[in-house]
Backbone as a printed PyTorch tensor [residue, N CA C, xyz], in Angstrom:
tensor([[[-57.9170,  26.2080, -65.7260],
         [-59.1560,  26.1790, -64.9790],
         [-59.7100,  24.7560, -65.0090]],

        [[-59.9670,  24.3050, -63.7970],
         [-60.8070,  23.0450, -63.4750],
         [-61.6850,  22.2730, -64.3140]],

        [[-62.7620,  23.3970, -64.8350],
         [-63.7510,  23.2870, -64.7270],
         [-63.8360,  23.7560, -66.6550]],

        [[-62.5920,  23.7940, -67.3530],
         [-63.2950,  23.7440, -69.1340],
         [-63.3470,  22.9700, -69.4090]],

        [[-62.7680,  21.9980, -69.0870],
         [-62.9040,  20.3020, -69.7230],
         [-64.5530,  19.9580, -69.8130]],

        [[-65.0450,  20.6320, -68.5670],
         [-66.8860,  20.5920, -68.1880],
         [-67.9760,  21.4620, -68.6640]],

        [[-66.7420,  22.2670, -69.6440],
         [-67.9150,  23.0770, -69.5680],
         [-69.5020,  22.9930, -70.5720]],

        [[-69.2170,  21.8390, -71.0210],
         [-70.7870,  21.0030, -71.8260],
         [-71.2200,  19.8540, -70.7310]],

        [[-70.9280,  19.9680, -69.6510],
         [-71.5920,  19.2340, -68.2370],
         [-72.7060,  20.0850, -67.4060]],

        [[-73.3940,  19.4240, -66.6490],
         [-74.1230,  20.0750, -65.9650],
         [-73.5600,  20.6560, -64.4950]],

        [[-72.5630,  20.2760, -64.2550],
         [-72.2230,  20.2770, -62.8810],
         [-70.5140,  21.2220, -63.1640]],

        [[-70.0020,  22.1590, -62.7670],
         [-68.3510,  22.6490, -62.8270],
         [-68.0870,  22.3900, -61.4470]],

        [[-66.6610,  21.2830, -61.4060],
         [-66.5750,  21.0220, -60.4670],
         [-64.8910,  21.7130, -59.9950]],

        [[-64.7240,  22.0550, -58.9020],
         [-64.0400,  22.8320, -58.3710],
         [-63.5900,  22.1740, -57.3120]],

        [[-62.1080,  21.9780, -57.1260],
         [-61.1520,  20.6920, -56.3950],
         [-61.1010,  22.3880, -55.1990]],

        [[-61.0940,  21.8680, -54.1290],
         [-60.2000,  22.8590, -53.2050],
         [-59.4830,  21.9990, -52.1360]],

        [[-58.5960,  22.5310, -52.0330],
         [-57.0900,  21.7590, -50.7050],
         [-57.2960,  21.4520, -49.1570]],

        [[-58.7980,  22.4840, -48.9340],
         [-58.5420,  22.4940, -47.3290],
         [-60.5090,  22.7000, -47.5640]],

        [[-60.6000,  21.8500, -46.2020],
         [-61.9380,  22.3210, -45.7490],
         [-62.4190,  23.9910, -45.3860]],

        [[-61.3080,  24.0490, -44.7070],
         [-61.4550,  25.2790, -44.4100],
         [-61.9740,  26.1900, -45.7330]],

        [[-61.3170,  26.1850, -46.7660],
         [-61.7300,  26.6540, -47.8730],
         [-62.9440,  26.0570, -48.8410]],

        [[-63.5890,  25.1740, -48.4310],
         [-64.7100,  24.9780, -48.9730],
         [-66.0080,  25.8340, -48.3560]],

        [[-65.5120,  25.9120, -46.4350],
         [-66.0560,  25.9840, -45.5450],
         [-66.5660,  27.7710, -46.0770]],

        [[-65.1560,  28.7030, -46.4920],
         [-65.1460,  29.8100, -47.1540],
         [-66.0760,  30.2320, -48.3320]],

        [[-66.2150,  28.8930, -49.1190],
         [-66.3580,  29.2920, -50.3210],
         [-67.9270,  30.3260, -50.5750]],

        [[-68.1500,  30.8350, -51.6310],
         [-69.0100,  31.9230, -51.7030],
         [-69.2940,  31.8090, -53.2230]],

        [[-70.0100,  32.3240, -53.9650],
         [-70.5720,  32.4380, -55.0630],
         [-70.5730,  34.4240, -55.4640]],

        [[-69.2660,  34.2880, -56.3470],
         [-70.2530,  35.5790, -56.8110],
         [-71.3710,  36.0770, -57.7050]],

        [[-72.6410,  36.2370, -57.4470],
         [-73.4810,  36.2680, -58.6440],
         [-73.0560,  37.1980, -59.6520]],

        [[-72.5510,  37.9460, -59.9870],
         [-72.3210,  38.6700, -61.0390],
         [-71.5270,  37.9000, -61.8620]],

        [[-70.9920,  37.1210, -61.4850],
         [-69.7770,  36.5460, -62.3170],
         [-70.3850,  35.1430, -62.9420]],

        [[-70.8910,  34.7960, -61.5880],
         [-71.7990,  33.1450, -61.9730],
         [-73.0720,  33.4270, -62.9650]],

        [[-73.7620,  34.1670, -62.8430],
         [-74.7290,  34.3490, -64.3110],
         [-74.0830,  34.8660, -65.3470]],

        [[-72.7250,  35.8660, -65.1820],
         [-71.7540,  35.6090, -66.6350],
         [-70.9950,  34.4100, -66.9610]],

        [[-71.0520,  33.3380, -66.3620],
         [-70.6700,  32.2510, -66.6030],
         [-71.1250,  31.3800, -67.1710]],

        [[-72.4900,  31.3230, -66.7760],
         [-73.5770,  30.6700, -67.5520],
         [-73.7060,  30.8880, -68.8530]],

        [[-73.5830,  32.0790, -69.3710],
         [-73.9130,  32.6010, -70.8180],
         [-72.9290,  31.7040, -71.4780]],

        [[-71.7590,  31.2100, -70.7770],
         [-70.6000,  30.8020, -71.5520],
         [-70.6190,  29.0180, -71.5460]],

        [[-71.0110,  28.1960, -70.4740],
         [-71.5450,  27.1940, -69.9820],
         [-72.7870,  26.8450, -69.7120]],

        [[-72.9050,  25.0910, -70.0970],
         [-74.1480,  24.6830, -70.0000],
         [-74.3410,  24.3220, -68.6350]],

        [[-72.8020,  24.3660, -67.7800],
         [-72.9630,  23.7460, -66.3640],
         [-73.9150,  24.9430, -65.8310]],

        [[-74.6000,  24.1280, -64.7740],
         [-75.5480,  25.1250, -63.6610],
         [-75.2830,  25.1700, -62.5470]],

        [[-74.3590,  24.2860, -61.8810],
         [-74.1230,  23.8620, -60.8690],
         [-72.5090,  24.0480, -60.5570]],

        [[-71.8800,  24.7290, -59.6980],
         [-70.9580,  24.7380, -58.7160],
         [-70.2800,  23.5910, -58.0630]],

        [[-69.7320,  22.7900, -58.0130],
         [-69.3080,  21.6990, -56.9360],
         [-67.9180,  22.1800, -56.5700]],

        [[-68.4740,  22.6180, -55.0400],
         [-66.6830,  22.7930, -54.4850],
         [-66.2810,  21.4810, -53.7000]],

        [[-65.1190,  20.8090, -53.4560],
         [-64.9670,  19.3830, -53.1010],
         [-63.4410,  19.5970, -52.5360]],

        [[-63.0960,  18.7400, -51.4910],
         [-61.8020,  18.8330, -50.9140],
         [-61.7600,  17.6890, -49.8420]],

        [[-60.5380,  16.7530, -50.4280],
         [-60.2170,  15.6280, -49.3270],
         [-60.1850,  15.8070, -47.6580]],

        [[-60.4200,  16.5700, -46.8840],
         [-60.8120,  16.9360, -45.6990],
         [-61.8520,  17.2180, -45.2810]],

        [[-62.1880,  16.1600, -44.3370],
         [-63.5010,  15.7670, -44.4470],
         [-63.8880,  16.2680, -42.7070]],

        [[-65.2140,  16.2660, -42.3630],
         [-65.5030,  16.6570, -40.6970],
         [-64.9610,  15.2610, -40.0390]],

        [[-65.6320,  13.9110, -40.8020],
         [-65.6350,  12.9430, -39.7490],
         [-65.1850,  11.7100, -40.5740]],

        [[-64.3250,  10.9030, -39.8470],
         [-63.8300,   9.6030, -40.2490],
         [-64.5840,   8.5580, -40.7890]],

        [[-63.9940,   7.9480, -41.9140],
         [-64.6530,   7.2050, -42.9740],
         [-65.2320,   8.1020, -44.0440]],

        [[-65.2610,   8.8540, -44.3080],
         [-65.7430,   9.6800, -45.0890],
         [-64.6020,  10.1180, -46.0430]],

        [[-64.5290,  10.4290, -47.6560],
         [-63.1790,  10.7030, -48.4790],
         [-63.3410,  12.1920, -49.0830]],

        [[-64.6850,  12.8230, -49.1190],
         [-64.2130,  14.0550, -49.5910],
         [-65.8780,  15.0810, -49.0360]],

        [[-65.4590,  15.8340, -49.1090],
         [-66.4580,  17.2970, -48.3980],
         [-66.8650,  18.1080, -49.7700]],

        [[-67.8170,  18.1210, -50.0230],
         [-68.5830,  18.9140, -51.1830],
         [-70.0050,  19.6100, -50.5920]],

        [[-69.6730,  20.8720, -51.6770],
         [-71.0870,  21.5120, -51.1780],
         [-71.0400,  21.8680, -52.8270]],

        [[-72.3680,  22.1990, -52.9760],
         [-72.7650,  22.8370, -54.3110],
         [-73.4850,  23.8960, -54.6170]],

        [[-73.3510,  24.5470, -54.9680],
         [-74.3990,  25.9850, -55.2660],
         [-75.4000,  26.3140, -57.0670]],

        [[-76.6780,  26.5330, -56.7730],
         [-77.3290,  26.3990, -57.7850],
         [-77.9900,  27.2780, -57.8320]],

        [[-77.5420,  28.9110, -57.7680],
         [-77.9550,  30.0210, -57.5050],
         [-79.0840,  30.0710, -58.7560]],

        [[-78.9030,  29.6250, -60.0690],
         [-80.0990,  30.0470, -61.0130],
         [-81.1960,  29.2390, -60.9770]],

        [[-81.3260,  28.4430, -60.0260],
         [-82.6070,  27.8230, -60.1770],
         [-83.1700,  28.4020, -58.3480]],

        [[-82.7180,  29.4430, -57.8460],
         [-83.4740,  29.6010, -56.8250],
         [-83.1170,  29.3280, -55.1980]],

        [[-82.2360,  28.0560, -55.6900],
         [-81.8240,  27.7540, -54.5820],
         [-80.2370,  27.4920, -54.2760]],

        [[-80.1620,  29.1520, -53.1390],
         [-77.9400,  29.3590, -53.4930],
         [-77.3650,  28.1520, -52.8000]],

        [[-77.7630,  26.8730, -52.0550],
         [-77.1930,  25.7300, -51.8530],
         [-77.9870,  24.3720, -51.9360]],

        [[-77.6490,  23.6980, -52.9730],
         [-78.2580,  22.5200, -52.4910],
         [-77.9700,  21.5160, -51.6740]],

        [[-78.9470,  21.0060, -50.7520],
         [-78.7400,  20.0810, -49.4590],
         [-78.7090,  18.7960, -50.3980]],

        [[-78.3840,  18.4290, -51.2380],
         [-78.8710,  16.3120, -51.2940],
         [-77.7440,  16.2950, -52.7860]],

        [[-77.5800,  17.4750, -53.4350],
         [-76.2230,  17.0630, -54.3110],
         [-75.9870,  15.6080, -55.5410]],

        [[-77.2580,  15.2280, -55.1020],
         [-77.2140,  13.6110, -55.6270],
         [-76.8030,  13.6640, -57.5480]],

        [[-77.3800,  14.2300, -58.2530],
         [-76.7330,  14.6190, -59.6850],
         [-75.6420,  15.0210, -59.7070]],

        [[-75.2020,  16.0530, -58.9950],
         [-74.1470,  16.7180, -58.7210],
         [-73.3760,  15.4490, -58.5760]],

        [[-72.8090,  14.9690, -57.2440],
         [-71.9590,  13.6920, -57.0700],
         [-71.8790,  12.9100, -58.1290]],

        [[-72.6990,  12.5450, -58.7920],
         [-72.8100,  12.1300, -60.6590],
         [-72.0140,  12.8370, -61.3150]],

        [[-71.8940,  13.7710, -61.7940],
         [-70.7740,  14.5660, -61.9180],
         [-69.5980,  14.1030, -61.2440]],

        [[-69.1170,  14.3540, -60.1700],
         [-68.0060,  14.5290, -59.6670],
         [-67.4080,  12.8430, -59.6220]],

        [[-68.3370,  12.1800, -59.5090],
         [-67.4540,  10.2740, -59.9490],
         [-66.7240,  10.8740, -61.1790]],

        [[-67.7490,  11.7700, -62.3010],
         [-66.7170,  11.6410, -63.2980],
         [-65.4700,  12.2410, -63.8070]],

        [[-65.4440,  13.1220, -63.2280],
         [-64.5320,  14.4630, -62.9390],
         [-63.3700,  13.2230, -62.2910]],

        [[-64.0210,  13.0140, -60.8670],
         [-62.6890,  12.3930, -60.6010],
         [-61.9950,  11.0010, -61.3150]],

        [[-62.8990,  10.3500, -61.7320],
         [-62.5490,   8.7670, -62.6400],
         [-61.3730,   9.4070, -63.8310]],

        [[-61.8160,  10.4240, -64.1050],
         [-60.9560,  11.3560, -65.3470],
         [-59.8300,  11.9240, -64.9740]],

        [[-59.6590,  12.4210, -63.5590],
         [-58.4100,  13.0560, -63.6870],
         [-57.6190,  12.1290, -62.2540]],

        [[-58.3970,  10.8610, -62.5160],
         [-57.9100,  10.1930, -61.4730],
         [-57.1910,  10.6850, -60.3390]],

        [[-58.3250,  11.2670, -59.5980],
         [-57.8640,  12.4240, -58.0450],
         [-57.3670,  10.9510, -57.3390]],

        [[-57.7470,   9.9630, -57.2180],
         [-57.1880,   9.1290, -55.8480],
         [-55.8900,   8.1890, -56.3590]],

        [[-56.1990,   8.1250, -57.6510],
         [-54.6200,   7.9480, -58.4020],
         [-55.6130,   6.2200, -58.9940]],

        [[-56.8320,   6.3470, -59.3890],
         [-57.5520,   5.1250, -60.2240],
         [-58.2300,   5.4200, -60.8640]],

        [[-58.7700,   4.5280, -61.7690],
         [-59.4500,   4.5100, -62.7290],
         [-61.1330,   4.7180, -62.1090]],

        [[-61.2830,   3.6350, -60.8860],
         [-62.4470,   3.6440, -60.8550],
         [-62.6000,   4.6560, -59.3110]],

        [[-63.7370,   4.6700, -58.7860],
         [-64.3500,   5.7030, -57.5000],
         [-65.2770,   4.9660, -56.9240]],

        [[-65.3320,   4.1470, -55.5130],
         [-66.0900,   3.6480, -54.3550],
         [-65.7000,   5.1430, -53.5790]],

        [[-66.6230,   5.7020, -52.8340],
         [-66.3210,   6.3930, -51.6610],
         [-67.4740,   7.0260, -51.1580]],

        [[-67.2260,   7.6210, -49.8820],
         [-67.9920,   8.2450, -49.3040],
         [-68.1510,   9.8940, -49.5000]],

        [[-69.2280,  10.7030, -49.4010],
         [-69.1340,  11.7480, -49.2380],
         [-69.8540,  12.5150, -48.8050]],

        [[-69.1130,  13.2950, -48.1150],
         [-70.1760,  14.2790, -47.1210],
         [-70.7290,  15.8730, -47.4740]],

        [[-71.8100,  16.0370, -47.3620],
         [-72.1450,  17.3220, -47.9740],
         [-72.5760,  18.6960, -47.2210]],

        [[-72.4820,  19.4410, -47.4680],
         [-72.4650,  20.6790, -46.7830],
         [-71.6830,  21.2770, -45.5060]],

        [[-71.9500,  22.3100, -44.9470],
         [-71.0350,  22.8410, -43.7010],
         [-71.2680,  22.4760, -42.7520]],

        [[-72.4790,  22.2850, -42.0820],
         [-72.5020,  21.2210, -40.7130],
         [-73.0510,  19.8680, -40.7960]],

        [[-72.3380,  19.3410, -40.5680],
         [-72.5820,  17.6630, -40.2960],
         [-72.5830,  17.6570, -39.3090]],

        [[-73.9430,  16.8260, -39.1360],
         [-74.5780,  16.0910, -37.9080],
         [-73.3710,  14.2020, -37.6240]],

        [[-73.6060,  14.0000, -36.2620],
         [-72.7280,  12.9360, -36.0440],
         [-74.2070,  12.2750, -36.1170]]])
């Protein structure tokens, strides 16, 4: 699982292959407040190199069902997280992370 290395992080971040499947993704609450009991993460990050629009390197959305709100729009802590997630398992094949990223299911041009 992705996401034990994190699990004393605030953010569990979750790699997926295809937009399409981020585009899918869903939260089950029954499972996500039994998750919590087990983790300090609060936060969801689903993320996948397929992006809507050019120049852009990866598509993330996040879900933060226990504080009220089941998606957050601005992700900005979250992405804090995920530099480090990826600097660690070196997703682009480096040490360090410049990039762009786009958040949620519809992007505006």
């Amino acid at each position: 699982m992705a996401g034990r290395a994190w699990k004393d992080e605030p953010t569990f971040p979750a790699p997926l292959r295809t937009l399409e499947a981020v585009k899918r993704a869903r939260v089950d609450r029954t499972r996500y407040f039994d998750l919590l009991q087990e983790m300090e993460a609060r936060a969801i990050l689903v993320f996948c190199p397929e992006v809507y629009h050019v120049g852009n390197d990866l598509n993330v959305r996040v879900f933060v069902d226990c504080y009220g709100i089941p998606e957050d729009p601005a992700t900005g802590s979250a992405n804090g997280c995920l530099a480090g997630y990826l600097v660690k398992h070196r997703y682009f094949g480096r040490e360090r992370v410049d990039l762009r990223v786009e958040l949620g299911l519809n992007q505006l041009t």
